[in-house]
C-alpha positions in Angstrom: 0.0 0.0 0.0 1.1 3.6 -1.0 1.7 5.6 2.1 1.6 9.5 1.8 4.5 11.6 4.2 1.4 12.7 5.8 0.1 9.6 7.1 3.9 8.3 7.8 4.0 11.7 10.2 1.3 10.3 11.8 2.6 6.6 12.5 5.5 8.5 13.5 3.3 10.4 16.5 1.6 7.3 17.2 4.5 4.6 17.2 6.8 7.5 19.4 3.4 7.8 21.6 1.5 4.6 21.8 -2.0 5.0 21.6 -3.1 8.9 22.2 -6.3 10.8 22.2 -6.3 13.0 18.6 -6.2 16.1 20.4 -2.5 14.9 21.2 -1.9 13.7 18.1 -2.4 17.6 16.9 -0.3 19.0 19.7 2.8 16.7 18.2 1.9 17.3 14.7 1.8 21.3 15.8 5.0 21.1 16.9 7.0 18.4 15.0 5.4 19.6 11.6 3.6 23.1 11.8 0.3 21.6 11.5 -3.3 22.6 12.2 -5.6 20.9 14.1 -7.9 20.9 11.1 -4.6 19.1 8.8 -4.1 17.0 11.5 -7.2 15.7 11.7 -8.1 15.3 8.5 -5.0 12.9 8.0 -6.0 10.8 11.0 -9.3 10.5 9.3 -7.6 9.5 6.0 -5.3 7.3 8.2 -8.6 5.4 9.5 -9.9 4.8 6.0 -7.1 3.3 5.0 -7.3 1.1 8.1 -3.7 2.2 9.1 -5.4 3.7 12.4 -8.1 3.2 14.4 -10.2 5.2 16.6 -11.6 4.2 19.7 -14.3 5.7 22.0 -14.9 7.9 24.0 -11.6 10.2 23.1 -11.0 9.7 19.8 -8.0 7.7 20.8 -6.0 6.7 18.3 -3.3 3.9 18.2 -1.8 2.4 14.9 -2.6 -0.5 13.3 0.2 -1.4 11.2 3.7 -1.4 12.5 6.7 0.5 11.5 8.8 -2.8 10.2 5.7 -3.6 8.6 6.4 -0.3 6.9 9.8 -0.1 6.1 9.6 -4.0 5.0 6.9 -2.9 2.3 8.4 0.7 1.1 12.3 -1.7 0.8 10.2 -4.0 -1.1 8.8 -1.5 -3.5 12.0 1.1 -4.0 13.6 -2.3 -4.4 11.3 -3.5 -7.2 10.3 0.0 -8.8 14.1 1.0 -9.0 15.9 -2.0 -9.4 14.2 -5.2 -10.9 13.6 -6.4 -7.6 17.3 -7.2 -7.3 18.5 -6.2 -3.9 22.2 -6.4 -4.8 21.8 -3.5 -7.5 20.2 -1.6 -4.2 23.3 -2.8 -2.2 25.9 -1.5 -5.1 24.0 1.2 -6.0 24.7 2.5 -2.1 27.7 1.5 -1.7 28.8 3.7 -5.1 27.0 6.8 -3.9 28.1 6.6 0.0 31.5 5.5 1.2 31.1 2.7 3.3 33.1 2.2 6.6 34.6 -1.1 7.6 31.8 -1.3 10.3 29.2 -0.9 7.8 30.9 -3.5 5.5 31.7 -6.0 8.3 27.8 -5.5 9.3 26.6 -6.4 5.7 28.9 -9.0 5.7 27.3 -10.9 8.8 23.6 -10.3 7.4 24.7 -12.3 4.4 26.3 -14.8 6.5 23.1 -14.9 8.3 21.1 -15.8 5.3 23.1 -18.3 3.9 23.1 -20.5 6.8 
């Protein structure tokens, strides 16, 4: 599913928070993002549709229903696929070329590899 900045500044809120009332939600967003209320809420709403929140009464409390590894696993999956054939060692190179890489970094990709071919 295709997840606007919006709604991700949401999760944000509500994976930092745990579950919060909306009125909370909009005191975060005021502050992280320089948001209304009215913006706020109206991305909670959309948030809901999409089933990515839910609201419970009375409070309009809102908690997430979709984790953020959930998250990142889908939007690796898709950059990933949309950007390199689904072929995660063009990702891999394609970092590695634009970013120098430290020996930690190397040594830490190293031992995820080793990881999955055991």
């Amino acid at each position: 599913m295709k997840l606007f900045e919006s709604e991700l500044r949401i999760l944000d809120i509500l994976w930092d928070m745990g579950a919060i009332p909306a009125s909370e939600v909009a005191k975060e967003a005021g502050n992280k993002y320089d948001w209304s209320v009215t913006t706020t809420y109206t991305v909670i709403k959309k948030c809901i549709l999409k089933k990515l929140v839910e609201r419970e009464d009375p409070g309009f409390i809102c908690h997430p229903l979709i984790t953020k590894q959930q998250v990142q696993t889908d939007e690796a999956k898709e950059l990933i696929n949309r950007f390199f054939n689904g072929k995660v060692d063009c990702l891999v190179a394609s970092l590695a070329r634009q970013h120098s890489l430290s020996a930690d970094e190397i040594e830490s990709l190293k031992k995820i590899i080793e990881n999955y071919e055991q």
